[in-house]
PASEBA-1860 file (N, C-alpha, C; in nm, 3 decimals):
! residues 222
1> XXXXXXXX> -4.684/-3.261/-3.113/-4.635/-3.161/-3.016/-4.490/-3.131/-3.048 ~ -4.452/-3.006/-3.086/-4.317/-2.954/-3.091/-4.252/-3.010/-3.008 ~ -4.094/-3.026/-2.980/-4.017/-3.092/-2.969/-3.934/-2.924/-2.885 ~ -3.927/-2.914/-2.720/-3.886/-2.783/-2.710/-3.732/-2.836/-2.660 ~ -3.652/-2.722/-2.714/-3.527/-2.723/-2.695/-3.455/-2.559/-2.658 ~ -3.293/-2.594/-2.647/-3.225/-2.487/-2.533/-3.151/-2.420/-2.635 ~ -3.140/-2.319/-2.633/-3.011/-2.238/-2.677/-2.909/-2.190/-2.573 ~ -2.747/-2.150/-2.575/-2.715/-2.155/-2.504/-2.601/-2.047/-2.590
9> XXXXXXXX> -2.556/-1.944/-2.518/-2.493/-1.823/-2.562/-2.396/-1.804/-2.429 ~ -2.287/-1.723/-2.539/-2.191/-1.698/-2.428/-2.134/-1.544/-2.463 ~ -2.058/-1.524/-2.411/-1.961/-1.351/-2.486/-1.865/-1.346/-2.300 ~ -1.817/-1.180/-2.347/-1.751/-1.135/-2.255/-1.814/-0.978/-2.202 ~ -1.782/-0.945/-2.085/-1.887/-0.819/-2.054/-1.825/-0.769/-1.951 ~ -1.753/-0.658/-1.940/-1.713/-0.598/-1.822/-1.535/-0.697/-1.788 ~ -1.578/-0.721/-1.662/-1.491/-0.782/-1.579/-1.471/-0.915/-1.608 ~ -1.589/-0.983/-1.670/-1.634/-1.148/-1.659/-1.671/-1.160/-1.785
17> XXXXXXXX> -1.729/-1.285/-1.790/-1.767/-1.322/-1.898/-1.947/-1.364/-1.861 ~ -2.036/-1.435/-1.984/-2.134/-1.419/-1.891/-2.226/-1.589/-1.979 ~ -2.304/-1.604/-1.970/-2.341/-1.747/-2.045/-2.496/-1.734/-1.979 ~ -2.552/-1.800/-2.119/-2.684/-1.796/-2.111/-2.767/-1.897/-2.129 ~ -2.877/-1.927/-2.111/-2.938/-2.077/-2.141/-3.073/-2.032/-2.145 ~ -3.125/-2.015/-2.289/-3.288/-2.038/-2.278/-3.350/-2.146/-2.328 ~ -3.477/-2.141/-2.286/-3.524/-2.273/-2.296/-3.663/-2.198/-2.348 ~ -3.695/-2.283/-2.494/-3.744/-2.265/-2.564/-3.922/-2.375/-2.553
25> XXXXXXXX> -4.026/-2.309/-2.557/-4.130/-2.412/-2.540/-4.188/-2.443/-2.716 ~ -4.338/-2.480/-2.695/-4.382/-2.450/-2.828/-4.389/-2.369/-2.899 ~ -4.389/-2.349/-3.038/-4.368/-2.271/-3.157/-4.299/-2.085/-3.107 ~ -4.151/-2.170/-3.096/-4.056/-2.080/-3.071/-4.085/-1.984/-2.927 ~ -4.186/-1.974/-2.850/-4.180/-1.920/-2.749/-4.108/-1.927/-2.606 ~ -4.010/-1.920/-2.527/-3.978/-1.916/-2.424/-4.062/-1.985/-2.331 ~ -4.016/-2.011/-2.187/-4.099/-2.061/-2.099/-4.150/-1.957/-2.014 ~ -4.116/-1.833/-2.059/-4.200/-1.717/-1.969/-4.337/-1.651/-2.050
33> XXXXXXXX> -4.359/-1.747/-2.195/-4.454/-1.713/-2.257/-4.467/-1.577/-2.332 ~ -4.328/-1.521/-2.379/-4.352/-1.439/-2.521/-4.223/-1.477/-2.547 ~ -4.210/-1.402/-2.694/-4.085/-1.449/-2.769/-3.966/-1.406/-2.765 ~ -3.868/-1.430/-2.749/-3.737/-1.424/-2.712/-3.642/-1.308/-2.822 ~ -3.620/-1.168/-2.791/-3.586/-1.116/-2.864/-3.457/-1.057/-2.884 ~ -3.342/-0.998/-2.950/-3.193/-1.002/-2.898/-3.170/-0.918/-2.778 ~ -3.261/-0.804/-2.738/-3.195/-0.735/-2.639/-3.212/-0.831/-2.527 ~ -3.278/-0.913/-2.483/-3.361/-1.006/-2.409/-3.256/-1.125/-2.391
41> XXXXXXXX> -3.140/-1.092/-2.482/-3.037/-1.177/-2.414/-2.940/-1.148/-2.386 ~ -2.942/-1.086/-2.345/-2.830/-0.979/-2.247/-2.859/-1.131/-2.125 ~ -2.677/-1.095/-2.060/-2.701/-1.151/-1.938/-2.618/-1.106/-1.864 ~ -2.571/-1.113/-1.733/-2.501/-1.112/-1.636/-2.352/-1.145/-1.681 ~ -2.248/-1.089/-1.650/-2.141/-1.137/-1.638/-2.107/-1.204/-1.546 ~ -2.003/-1.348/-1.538/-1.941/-1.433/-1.403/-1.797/-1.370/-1.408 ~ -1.795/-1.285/-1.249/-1.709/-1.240/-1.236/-1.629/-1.312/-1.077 ~ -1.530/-1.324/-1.089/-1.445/-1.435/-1.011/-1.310/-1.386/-0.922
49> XXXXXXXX> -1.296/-1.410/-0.807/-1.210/-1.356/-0.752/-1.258/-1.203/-0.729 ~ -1.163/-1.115/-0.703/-1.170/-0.969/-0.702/-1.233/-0.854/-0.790 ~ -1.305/-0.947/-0.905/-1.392/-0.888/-0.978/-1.496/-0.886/-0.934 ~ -1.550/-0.996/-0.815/-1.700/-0.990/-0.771/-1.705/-0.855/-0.727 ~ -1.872/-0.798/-0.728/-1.929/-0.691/-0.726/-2.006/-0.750/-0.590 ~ -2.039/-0.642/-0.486/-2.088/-0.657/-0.376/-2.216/-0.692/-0.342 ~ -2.273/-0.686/-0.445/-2.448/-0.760/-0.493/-2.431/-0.881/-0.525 ~ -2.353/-0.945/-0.513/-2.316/-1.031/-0.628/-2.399/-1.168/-0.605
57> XXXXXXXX> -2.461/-1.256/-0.643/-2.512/-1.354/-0.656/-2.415/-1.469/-0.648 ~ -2.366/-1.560/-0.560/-2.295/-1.639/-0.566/-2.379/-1.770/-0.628 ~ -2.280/-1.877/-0.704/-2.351/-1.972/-0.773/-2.214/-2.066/-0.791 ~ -2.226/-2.186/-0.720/-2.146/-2.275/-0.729/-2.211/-2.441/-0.774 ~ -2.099/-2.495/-0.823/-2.155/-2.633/-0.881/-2.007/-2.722/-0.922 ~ -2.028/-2.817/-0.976/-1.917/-2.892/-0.984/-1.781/-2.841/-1.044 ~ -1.856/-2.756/-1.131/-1.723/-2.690/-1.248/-1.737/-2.543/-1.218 ~ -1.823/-2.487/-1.129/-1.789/-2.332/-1.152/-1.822/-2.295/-0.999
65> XXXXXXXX> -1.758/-2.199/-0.959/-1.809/-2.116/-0.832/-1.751/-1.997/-0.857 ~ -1.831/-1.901/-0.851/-1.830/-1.769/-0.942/-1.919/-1.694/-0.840 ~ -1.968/-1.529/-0.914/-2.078/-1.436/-0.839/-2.142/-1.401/-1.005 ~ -2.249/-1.360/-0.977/-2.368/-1.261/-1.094/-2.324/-1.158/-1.047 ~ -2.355/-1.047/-1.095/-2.355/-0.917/-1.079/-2.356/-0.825/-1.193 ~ -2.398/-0.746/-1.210/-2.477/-0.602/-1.297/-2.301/-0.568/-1.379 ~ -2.307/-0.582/-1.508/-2.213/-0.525/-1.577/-2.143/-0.367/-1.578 ~ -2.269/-0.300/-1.544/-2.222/-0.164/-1.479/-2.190/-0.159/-1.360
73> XXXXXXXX> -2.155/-0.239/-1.291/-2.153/-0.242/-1.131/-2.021/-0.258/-1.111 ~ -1.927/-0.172/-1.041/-1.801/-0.152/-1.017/-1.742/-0.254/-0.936 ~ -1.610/-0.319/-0.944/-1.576/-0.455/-0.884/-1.530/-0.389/-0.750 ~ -1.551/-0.503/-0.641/-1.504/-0.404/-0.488/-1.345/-0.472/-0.476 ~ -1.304/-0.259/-0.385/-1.155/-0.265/-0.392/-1.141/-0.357/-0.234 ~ -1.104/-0.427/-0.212/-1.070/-0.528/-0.072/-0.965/-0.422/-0.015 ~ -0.947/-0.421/0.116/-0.884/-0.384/0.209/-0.716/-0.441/0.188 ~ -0.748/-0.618/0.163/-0.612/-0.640/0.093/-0.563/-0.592/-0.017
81> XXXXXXXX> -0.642/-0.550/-0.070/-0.588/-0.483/-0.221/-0.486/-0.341/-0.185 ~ -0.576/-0.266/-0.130/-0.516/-0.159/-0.063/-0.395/-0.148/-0.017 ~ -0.384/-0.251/0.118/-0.257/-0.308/0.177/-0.122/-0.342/0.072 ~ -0.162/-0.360/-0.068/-0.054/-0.445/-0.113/-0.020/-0.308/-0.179 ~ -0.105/-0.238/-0.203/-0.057/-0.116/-0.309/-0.011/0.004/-0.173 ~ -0.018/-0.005/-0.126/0.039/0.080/-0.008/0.167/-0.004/0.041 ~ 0.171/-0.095/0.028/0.325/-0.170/0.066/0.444/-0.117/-0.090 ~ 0.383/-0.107/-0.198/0.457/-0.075/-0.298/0.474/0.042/-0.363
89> XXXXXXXX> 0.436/0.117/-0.245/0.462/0.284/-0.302/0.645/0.319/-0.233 ~ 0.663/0.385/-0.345/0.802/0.385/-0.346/0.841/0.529/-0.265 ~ 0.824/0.488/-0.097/0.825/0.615/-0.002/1.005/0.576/0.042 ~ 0.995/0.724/0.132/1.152/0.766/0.124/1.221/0.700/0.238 ~ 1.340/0.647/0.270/1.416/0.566/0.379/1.420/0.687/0.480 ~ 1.408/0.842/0.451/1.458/0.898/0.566/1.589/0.978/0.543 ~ 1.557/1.083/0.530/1.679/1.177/0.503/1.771/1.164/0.631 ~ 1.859/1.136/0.611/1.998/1.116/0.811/2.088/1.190/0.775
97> XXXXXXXX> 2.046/1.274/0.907/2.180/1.379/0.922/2.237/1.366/1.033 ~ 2.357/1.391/1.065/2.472/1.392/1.145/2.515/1.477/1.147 ~ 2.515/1.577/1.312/2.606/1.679/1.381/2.685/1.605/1.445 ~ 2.818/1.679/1.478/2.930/1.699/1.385/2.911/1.693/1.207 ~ 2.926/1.749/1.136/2.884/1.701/0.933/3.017/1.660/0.914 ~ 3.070/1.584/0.794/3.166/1.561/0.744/3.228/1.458/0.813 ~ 3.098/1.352/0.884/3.110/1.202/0.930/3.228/1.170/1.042 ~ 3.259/1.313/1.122/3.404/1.302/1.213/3.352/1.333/1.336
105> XXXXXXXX> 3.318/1.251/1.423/3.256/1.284/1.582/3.381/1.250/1.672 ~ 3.348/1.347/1.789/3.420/1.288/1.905/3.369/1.169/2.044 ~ 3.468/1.086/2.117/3.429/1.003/2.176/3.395/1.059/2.280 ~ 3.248/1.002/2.356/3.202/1.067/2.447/3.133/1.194/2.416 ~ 3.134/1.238/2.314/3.070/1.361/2.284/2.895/1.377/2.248 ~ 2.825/1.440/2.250/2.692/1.396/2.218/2.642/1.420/2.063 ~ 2.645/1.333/1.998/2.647/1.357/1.866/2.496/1.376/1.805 ~ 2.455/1.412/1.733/2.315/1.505/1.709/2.283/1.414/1.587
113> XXXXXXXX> 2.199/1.361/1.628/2.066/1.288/1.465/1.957/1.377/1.469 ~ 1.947/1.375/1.331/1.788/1.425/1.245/1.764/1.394/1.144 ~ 1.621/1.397/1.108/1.572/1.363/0.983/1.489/1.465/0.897 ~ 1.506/1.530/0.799/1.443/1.626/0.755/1.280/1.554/0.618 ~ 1.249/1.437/0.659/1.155/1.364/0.604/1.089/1.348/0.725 ~ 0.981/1.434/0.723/0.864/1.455/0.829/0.716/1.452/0.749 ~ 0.717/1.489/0.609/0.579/1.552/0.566/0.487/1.382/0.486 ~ 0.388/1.439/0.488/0.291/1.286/0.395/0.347/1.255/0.289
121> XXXXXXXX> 0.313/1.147/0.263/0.387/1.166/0.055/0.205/1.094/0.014 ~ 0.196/1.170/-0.092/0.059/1.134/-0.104/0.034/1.053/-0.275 ~ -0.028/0.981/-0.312/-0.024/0.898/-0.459/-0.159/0.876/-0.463 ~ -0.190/0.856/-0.632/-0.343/0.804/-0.672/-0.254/0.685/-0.710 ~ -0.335/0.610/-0.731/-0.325/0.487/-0.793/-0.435/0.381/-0.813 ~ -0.482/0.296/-0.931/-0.552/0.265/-0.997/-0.557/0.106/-0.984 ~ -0.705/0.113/-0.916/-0.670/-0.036/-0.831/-0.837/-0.114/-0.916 ~ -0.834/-0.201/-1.006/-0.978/-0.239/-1.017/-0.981/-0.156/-1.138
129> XXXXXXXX> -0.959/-0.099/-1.177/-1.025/0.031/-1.299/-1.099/0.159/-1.231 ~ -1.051/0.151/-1.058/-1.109/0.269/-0.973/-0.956/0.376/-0.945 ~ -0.956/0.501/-0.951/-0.905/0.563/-0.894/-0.902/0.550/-0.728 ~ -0.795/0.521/-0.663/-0.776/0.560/-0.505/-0.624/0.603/-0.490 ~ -0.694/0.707/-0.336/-0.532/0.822/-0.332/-0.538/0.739/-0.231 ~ -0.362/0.752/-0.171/-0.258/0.664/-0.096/-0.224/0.773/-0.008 ~ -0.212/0.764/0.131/-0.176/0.893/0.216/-0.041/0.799/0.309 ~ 0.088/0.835/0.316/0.157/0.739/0.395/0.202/0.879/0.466
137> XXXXXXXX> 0.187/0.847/0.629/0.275/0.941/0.686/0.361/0.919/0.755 ~ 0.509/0.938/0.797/0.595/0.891/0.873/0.519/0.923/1.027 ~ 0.555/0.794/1.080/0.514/0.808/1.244/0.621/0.770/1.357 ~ 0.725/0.681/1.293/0.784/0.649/1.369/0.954/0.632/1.308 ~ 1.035/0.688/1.362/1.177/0.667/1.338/1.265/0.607/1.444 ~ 1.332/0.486/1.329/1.433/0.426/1.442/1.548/0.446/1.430 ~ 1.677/0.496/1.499/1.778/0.554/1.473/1.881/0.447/1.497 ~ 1.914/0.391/1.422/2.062/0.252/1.446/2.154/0.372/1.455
145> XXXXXXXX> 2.215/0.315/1.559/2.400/0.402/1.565/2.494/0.332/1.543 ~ 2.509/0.216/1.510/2.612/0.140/1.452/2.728/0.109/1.507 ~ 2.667/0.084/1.651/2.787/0.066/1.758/2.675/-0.063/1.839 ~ 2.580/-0.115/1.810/2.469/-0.206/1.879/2.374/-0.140/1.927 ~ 2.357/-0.039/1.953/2.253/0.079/2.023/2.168/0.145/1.886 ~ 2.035/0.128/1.937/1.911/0.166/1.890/1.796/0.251/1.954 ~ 1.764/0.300/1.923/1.604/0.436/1.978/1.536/0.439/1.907 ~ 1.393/0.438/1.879/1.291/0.491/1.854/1.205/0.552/1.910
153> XXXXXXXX> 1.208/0.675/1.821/1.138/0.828/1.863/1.010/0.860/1.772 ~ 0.929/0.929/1.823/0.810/0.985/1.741/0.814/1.101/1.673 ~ 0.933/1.177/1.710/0.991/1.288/1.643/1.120/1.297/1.563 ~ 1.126/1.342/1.473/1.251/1.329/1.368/1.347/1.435/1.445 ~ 1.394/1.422/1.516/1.475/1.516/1.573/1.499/1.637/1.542 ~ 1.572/1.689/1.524/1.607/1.858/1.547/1.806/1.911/1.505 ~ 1.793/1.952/1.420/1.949/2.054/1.418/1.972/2.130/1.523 ~ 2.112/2.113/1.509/2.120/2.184/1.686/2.101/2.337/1.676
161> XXXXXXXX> 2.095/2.404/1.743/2.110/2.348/1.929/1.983/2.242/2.016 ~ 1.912/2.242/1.911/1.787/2.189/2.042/1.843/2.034/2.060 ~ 1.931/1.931/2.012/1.958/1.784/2.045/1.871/1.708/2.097 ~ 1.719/1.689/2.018/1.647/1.613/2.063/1.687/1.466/2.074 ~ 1.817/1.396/1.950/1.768/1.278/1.935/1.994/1.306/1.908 ~ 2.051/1.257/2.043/2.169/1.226/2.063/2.230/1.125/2.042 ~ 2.389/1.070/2.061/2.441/0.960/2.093/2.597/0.963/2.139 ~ 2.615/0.898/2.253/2.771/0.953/2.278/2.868/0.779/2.266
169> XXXXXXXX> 2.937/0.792/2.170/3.018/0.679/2.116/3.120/0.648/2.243 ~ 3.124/0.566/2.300/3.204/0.512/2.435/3.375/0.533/2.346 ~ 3.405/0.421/2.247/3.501/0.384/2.189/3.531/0.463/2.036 ~ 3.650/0.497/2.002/3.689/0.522/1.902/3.710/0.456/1.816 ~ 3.649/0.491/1.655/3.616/0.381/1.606/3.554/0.428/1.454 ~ 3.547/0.314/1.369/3.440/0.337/1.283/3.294/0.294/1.260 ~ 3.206/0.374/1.293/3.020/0.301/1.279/2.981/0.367/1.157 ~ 2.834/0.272/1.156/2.772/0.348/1.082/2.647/0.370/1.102
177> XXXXXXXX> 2.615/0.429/1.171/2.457/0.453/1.164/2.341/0.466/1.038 ~ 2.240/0.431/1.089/2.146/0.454/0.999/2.000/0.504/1.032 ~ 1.880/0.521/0.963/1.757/0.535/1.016/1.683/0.441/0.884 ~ 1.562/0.421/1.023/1.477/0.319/0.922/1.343/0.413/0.960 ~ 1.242/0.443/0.898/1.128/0.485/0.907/0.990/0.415/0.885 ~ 0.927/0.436/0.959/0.805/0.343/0.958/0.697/0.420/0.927 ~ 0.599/0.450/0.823/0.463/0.543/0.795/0.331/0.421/0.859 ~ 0.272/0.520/0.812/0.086/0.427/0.882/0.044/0.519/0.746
185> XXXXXXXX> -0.084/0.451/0.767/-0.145/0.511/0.625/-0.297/0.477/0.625 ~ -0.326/0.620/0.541/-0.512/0.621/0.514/-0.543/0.590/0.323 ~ -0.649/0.582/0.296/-0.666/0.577/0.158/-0.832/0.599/0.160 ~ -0.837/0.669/0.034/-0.997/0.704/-0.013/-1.024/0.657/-0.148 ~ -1.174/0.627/-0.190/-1.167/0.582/-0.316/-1.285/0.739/-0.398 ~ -1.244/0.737/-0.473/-1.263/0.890/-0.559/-1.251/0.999/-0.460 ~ -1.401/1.029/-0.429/-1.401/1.127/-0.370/-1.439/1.104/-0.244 ~ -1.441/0.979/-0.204/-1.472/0.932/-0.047/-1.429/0.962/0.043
193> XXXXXXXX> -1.485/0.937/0.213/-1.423/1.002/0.293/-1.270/0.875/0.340 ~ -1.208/0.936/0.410/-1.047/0.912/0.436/-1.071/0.753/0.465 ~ -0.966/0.656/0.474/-1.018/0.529/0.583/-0.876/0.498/0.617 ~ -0.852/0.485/0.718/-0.724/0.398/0.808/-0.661/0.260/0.692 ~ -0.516/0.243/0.720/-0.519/0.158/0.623/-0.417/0.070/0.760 ~ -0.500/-0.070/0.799/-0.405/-0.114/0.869/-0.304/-0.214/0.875 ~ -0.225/-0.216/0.970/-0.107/-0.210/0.949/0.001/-0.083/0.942 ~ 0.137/-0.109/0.975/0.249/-0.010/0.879/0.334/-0.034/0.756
201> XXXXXXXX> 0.429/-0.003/0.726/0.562/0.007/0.641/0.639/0.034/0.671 ~ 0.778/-0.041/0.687/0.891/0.032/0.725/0.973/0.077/0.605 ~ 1.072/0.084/0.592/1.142/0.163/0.526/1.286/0.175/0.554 ~ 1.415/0.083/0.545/1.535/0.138/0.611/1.649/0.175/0.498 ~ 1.663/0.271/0.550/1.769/0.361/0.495/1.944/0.296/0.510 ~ 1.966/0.334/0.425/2.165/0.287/0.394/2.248/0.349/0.506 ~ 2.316/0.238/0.562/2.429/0.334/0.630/2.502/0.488/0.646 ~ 2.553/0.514/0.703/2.651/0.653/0.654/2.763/0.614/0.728
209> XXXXXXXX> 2.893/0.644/0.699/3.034/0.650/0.739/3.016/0.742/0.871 ~ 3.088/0.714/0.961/3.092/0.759/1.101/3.211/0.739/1.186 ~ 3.336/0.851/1.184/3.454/0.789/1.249/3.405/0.872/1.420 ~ 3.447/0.796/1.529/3.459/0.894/1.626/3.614/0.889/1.682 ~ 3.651/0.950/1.717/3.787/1.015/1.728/3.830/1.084/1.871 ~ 3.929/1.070/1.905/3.931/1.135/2.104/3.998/1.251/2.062 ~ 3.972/1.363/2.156/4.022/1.467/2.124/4.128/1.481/2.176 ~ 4.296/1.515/2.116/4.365/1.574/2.161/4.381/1.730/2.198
217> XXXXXX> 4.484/1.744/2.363/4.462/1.859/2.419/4.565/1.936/2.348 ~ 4.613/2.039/2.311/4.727/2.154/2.287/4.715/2.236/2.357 ~ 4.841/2.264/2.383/4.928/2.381/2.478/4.906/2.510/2.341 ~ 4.844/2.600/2.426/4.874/2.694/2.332/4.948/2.845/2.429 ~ 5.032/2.934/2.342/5.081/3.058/2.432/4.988/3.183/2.463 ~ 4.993/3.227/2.551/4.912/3.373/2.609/5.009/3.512/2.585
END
Protein backbone atom coordinates (compact mmCIF):
# COMPACT_ATOMS: atom_id res chain seq x y z
CA UNK A 1 0.00 0.00 0.00
CA UNK A 2 1.41 3.44 -1.07
CA UNK A 3 2.65 5.43 1.56
CA UNK A 4 0.16 8.84 1.23
CA UNK A 5 1.72 12.07 1.92
CA UNK A 6 1.16 16.19 2.03
CA UNK A 7 2.36 18.84 -0.06
CA UNK A 8 2.31 22.12 1.23
CA UNK A 9 2.57 25.51 -0.93
CA UNK A 10 2.67 28.96 -0.17
CA UNK A 11 2.93 32.50 -2.42
CA UNK A 12 1.45 35.97 -2.01
CA UNK A 13 -2.05 37.14 -3.52
CA UNK A 14 -3.75 40.36 -3.24
CA UNK A 15 -3.64 41.81 0.25
CA UNK A 16 -2.31 38.48 2.05
CA UNK A 17 -0.54 35.82 1.50
CA UNK A 18 -2.14 32.40 1.20
CA UNK A 19 -0.78 28.56 2.09
CA UNK A 20 -1.91 25.38 1.05
CA UNK A 21 -1.90 21.76 2.21
CA UNK A 22 -2.89 18.81 0.08
CA UNK A 23 -3.06 15.61 1.02
CA UNK A 24 -2.26 13.17 -1.30
CA UNK A 25 -3.89 9.37 -1.19
CA UNK A 26 -2.93 6.36 -3.38
CA UNK A 27 -1.13 6.53 -6.67
CA UNK A 28 -0.88 10.28 -6.66
CA UNK A 29 -4.59 11.04 -6.24
CA UNK A 30 -5.96 13.57 -3.71
CA UNK A 31 -8.43 12.72 -1.02
CA UNK A 32 -11.33 14.12 -3.06
CA UNK A 33 -10.54 11.32 -5.59
CA UNK A 34 -9.14 12.89 -8.92
CA UNK A 35 -5.84 14.27 -9.58
CA UNK A 36 -4.51 17.34 -8.40
CA UNK A 37 -3.83 19.78 -11.16
CA UNK A 38 -1.95 23.43 -11.08
CA UNK A 39 -4.96 25.57 -11.48
CA UNK A 40 -6.47 23.42 -8.56
CA UNK A 41 -4.02 25.07 -6.39
CA UNK A 42 -4.97 28.24 -6.24
CA UNK A 43 -5.89 29.20 -2.71
CA UNK A 44 -7.24 31.83 -0.59
CA UNK A 45 -5.21 34.56 0.62
CA UNK A 46 -4.71 35.21 4.82
CA UNK A 47 -5.50 38.55 5.08
CA UNK A 48 -4.99 40.22 8.65
CA UNK A 49 -5.99 43.23 10.32
CA UNK A 50 -7.72 45.77 7.88
CA UNK A 51 -7.17 43.68 4.96
CA UNK A 52 -9.93 41.25 6.08
CA UNK A 53 -12.69 41.16 3.47
CA UNK A 54 -16.28 41.04 4.88
CA UNK A 55 -16.90 37.29 3.90
CA UNK A 56 -14.10 36.51 5.46
CA UNK A 57 -13.62 33.14 7.11
CA UNK A 58 -11.99 33.57 10.40
CA UNK A 59 -9.41 30.77 11.45
CA UNK A 60 -7.42 30.89 14.55
CA UNK A 61 -4.89 28.47 16.24
CA UNK A 62 -1.82 28.69 18.23
CA UNK A 63 0.37 30.60 15.69
CA UNK A 64 -2.15 32.26 13.44
CA UNK A 65 -5.51 34.15 13.72
CA UNK A 66 -6.19 35.55 10.42
CA UNK A 67 -9.62 35.65 7.87
CA UNK A 68 -9.97 33.58 4.18
CA UNK A 69 -11.40 35.58 1.77
CA UNK A 70 -11.70 35.70 -2.24
CA UNK A 71 -8.52 37.45 -3.74
CA UNK A 72 -10.75 39.59 -5.84
CA UNK A 73 -12.67 40.67 -2.96
CA UNK A 74 -12.02 44.27 -1.91
CA UNK A 75 -10.59 44.81 1.79
CA UNK A 76 -13.36 46.74 4.03
CA UNK A 77 -12.78 50.53 4.60
CA UNK A 78 -13.66 50.68 8.73
CA UNK A 79 -15.35 53.70 9.91
CA UNK A 80 -12.01 54.18 11.89
CA UNK A 81 -10.18 54.35 8.90
CA UNK A 82 -12.28 57.11 7.66
CA UNK A 83 -12.09 59.02 10.98
CA UNK A 84 -8.30 59.11 10.82
CA UNK A 85 -8.19 60.31 7.18
CA UNK A 86 -10.70 62.96 7.84
CA UNK A 87 -8.74 64.10 10.97
CA UNK A 88 -5.70 64.66 8.44
CA UNK A 89 -7.10 66.62 5.77
CA UNK A 90 -5.38 69.75 5.74
CA UNK A 91 -8.74 72.11 6.19
CA UNK A 92 -8.56 75.89 6.79
CA UNK A 93 -8.25 77.61 10.59
CA UNK A 94 -10.75 80.25 9.39
CA UNK A 95 -10.24 83.33 7.58
CA UNK A 96 -10.60 86.39 10.83
CA UNK A 97 -11.52 89.57 10.09
CA UNK A 98 -11.68 92.57 12.19
CA UNK A 99 -13.90 95.84 11.89
CA UNK A 100 -12.28 98.54 12.70
CA UNK A 101 -9.17 96.94 9.81
CA UNK A 102 -5.70 97.91 10.52
CA UNK A 103 -5.94 96.04 14.14
CA UNK A 104 -6.89 99.70 15.97
CA UNK A 105 -10.35 99.44 17.92
CA UNK A 106 -11.91 101.66 20.32
CA UNK A 107 -12.73 100.94 24.10
CA UNK A 108 -16.21 100.23 24.61
CA UNK A 109 -16.88 100.31 21.06
CA UNK A 110 -18.54 97.31 19.31
CA UNK A 111 -16.00 95.77 17.33
CA UNK A 112 -17.18 93.49 14.33
CA UNK A 113 -15.81 89.66 13.73
CA UNK A 114 -16.20 87.58 10.57
CA UNK A 115 -15.14 84.81 8.81
CA UNK A 116 -15.18 84.57 5.11
CA UNK A 117 -14.53 80.44 5.29
CA UNK A 118 -18.12 79.24 5.14
CA UNK A 119 -18.06 76.76 2.00
CA UNK A 120 -17.24 72.57 2.10
CA UNK A 121 -13.72 71.75 1.20
CA UNK A 122 -14.14 68.53 -0.48
CA UNK A 123 -10.98 65.62 -1.13
CA UNK A 124 -10.71 61.98 -2.66
CA UNK A 125 -8.43 60.08 -0.99
CA UNK A 126 -7.22 56.52 -1.25
CA UNK A 127 -7.87 54.42 1.64
CA UNK A 128 -7.29 50.36 1.12
CA UNK A 129 -6.53 50.66 -2.73
CA UNK A 130 -10.37 52.17 -2.75
CA UNK A 131 -11.05 55.60 -3.85
CA UNK A 132 -13.26 57.68 -1.10
CA UNK A 133 -14.32 61.51 -1.27
CA UNK A 134 -13.98 63.49 2.12
CA UNK A 135 -16.80 66.24 2.56
CA UNK A 136 -15.75 68.56 5.75
CA UNK A 137 -18.10 71.38 6.37
CA UNK A 138 -17.60 74.19 8.80
CA UNK A 139 -20.46 74.12 11.43
CA UNK A 140 -19.32 75.75 14.14
CA UNK A 141 -17.07 78.89 14.97
CA UNK A 142 -15.52 79.92 18.12
CA UNK A 143 -14.44 83.44 18.37
CA UNK A 144 -11.51 84.00 21.26
CA UNK A 145 -11.21 87.83 21.85
CA UNK A 146 -8.18 87.80 23.72
CA UNK A 147 -9.24 89.64 26.64
CA UNK A 148 -10.72 85.97 28.46
CA UNK A 149 -14.10 86.18 26.60
CA UNK A 150 -15.27 83.56 24.15
CA UNK A 151 -18.65 82.81 21.80
CA UNK A 152 -19.61 80.28 19.73
CA UNK A 153 -21.84 80.89 16.85
CA UNK A 154 -23.31 78.79 13.99
CA UNK A 155 -22.84 81.60 11.69
CA UNK A 156 -19.58 83.13 10.46
CA UNK A 157 -20.67 86.48 10.98
CA UNK A 158 -21.16 89.30 8.68
CA UNK A 159 -19.17 92.72 7.43
CA UNK A 160 -20.79 95.52 8.59
CA UNK A 161 -23.31 97.00 8.82
CA UNK A 162 -25.23 93.88 9.74
CA UNK A 163 -22.71 93.07 13.26
CA UNK A 164 -23.80 89.72 13.73
CA UNK A 165 -20.85 88.53 15.78
CA UNK A 166 -19.47 91.80 18.11
CA UNK A 167 -17.18 92.62 21.05
CA UNK A 168 -16.78 95.71 23.19
CA UNK A 169 -13.15 95.76 24.94
CA UNK A 170 -13.88 97.22 28.65
CA UNK A 171 -9.95 98.22 28.97
CA UNK A 172 -7.37 99.67 26.75
CA UNK A 173 -4.98 97.51 25.79
CA UNK A 174 -3.32 94.99 23.64
CA UNK A 175 -5.37 91.43 22.66
CA UNK A 176 -5.41 89.17 20.40
CA UNK A 177 -8.12 87.45 19.21
CA UNK A 178 -8.54 84.53 17.29
CA UNK A 179 -11.07 81.91 15.67
CA UNK A 180 -10.98 78.26 15.89
CA UNK A 181 -13.39 76.34 13.55
CA UNK A 182 -14.90 73.14 13.98
CA UNK A 183 -16.32 71.04 10.52
CA UNK A 184 -18.50 67.66 10.81
CA UNK A 185 -18.15 65.56 7.96
CA UNK A 186 -19.71 62.92 5.40
CA UNK A 187 -17.69 60.48 3.13
CA UNK A 188 -18.68 58.05 0.18
CA UNK A 189 -16.84 55.20 -1.25
CA UNK A 190 -16.78 55.43 -5.28
CA UNK A 191 -19.87 56.13 -6.28
CA UNK A 192 -21.87 55.40 -3.08
CA UNK A 193 -24.43 57.11 -1.39
CA UNK A 194 -23.13 60.01 1.23
CA UNK A 195 -22.53 58.58 5.04
CA UNK A 196 -22.12 60.85 8.23
CA UNK A 197 -18.69 60.67 9.48
CA UNK A 198 -18.82 60.80 13.31
CA UNK A 199 -17.44 62.87 15.36
CA UNK A 200 -15.84 66.59 14.50
CA UNK A 201 -12.48 68.52 13.84
CA UNK A 202 -11.46 71.51 15.12
CA UNK A 203 -9.17 73.66 13.67
CA UNK A 204 -7.62 76.89 15.50
CA UNK A 205 -6.41 79.64 13.83
CA UNK A 206 -3.26 82.11 14.92
CA UNK A 207 -3.81 85.12 16.77
CA UNK A 208 -4.10 88.67 15.20
CA UNK A 209 -2.68 91.94 16.84
CA UNK A 210 -5.52 93.99 18.41
CA UNK A 211 -4.82 97.44 20.13
CA UNK A 212 -8.03 99.07 21.66
CA UNK A 213 -7.54 102.62 22.34
CA UNK A 214 -10.06 105.45 24.15
CA UNK A 215 -11.07 108.02 22.07
CA UNK A 216 -9.96 111.43 22.50
CA UNK A 217 -12.52 114.44 22.24
CA UNK A 218 -11.31 117.78 20.03
CA UNK A 219 -12.59 121.14 20.09
CA UNK A 220 -13.05 121.99 16.73
CA UNK A 221 -14.17 125.87 15.25
CA UNK A 222 -17.66 126.70 13.50
Amino acid sequence: MAVADDDTGTGTSGAGFWIQKVHHGQNGHSDSGHAVRGDEAKSQPVLIGNGACSAADPVAGEFLDASFCSSDEKPVITVADVQKAFAELPLSAGALVIQPPDGLTLVNFKTNFYTTTTTPTTATVTLLGQPVTLEATPATYTWHFGDGDSTSTTEPGAPYPKLTVTHSYKLKGDYQPSLSTTYTGRYKLADGPWQSIPGTVTIDGPPQPLRAIEAEPKLVGY
